[in-house]
C-alpha positions as CSV (number, residue, x, y, z in Angstrom):
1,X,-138.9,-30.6,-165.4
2,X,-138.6,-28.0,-167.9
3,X,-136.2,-25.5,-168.3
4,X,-137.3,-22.4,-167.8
5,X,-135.2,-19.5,-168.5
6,X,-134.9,-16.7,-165.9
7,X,-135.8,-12.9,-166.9
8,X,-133.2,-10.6,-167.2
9,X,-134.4,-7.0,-165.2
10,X,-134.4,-4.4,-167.9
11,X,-134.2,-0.8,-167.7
12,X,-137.1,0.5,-169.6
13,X,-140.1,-2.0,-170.6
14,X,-142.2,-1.1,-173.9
15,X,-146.1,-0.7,-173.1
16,X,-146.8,-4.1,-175.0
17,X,-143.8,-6.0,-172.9
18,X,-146.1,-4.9,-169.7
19,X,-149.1,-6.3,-171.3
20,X,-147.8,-9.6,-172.0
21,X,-146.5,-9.5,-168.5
22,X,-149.9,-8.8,-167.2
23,X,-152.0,-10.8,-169.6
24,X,-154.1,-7.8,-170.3
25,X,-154.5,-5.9,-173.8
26,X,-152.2,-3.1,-174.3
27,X,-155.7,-0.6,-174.5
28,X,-155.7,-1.7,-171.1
29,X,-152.1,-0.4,-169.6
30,X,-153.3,3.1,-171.6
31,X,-156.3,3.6,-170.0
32,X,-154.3,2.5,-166.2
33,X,-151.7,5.4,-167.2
34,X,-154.8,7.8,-167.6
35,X,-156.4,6.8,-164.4
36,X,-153.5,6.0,-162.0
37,X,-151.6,9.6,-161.2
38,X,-148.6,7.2,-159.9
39,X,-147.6,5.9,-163.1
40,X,-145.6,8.1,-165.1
41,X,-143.7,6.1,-167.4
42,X,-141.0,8.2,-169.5
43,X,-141.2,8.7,-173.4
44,X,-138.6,8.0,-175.7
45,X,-138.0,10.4,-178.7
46,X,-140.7,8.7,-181.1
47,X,-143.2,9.0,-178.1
48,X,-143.6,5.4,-177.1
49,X,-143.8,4.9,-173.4
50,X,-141.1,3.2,-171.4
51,X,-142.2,1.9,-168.2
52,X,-139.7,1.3,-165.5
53,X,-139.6,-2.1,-163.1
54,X,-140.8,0.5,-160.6
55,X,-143.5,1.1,-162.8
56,X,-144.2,-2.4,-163.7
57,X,-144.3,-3.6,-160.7
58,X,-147.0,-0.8,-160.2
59,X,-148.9,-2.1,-162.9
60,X,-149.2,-5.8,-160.8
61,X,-150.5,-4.1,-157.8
62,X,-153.1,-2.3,-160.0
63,X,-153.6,-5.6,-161.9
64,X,-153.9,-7.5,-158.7
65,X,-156.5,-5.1,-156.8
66,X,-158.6,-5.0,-160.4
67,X,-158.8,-8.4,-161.0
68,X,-157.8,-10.2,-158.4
69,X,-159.3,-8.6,-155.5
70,X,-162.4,-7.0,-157.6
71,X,-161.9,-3.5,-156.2
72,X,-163.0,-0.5,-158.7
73,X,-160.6,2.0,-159.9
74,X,-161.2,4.9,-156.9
75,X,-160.7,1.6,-154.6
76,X,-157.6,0.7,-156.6
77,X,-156.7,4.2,-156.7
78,X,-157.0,4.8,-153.0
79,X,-155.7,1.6,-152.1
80,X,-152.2,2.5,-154.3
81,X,-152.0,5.3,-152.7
82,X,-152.4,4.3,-148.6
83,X,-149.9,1.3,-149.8
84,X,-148.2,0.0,-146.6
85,X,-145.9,-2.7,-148.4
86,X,-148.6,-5.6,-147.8
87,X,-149.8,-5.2,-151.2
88,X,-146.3,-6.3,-152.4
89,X,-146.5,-9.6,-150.6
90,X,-150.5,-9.7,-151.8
91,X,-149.2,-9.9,-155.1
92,X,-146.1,-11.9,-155.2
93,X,-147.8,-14.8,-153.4
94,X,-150.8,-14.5,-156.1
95,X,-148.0,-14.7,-158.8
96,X,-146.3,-17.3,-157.3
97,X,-149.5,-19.4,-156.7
98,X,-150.2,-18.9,-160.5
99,X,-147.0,-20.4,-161.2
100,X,-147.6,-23.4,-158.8
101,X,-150.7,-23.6,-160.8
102,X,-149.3,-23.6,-164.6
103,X,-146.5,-26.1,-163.2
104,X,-149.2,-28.4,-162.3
105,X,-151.4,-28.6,-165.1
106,X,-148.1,-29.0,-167.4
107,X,-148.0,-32.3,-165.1
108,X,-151.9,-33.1,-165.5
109,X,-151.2,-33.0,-169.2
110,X,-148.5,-34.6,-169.4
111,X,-149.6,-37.9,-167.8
């Protein structure tokens, strides 16, 4: 089995750190920012965003009610904002299951 080295939390993440993290161009984080009144992430001196793991983590439950569940941005919106924690487990169970997934196709290929 490979190694796979564990991610150190940060403080701050950089708007393109959150798009790899979410597979989704950075265009895409912008335009969440706009439309979600939850995210605020803080600016550093040159202007570049800095998104917290609050924020990130955020960013998945947006990510996951988009994509995953197909719900439109009021939906999402609405959705964030009534969040009773369940989303949380929603999301961590979809990452894990897309872990599983990559873990078993690194198998598949490698027979």
């Amino acid at each position: 089995m490979p190694y796979r080295e564990k991610r150190v939390e940060k403080l701050y993440y950089t708007i393109g750190e959150c798009a790899t993290e979410l597979n989704v161009p950075v265009s895409t984080v912008r335009y969440w920012e706009s439309e979600f009144p939850q995210l605020k992430p803080t600016r550093n001196k040159k202007g570049n965003r800095l998104f917290t793991a609050a924020d990130l983590a955020k960013l998945k439950k947006i990510h996951y009610f988009l994509r995953e569940r197909g719900m439109t941005i009021e939906g999402a919106r609405k959705a964030l904002s009534a969040d009773s924690g369940d989303s949380d487990r929603d999301v961590a169970i979809a990452e894990r299951l897309k872990s599983i997934r990559s873990m078993l196709v690194e198998i598949i290929e490698s027979l």
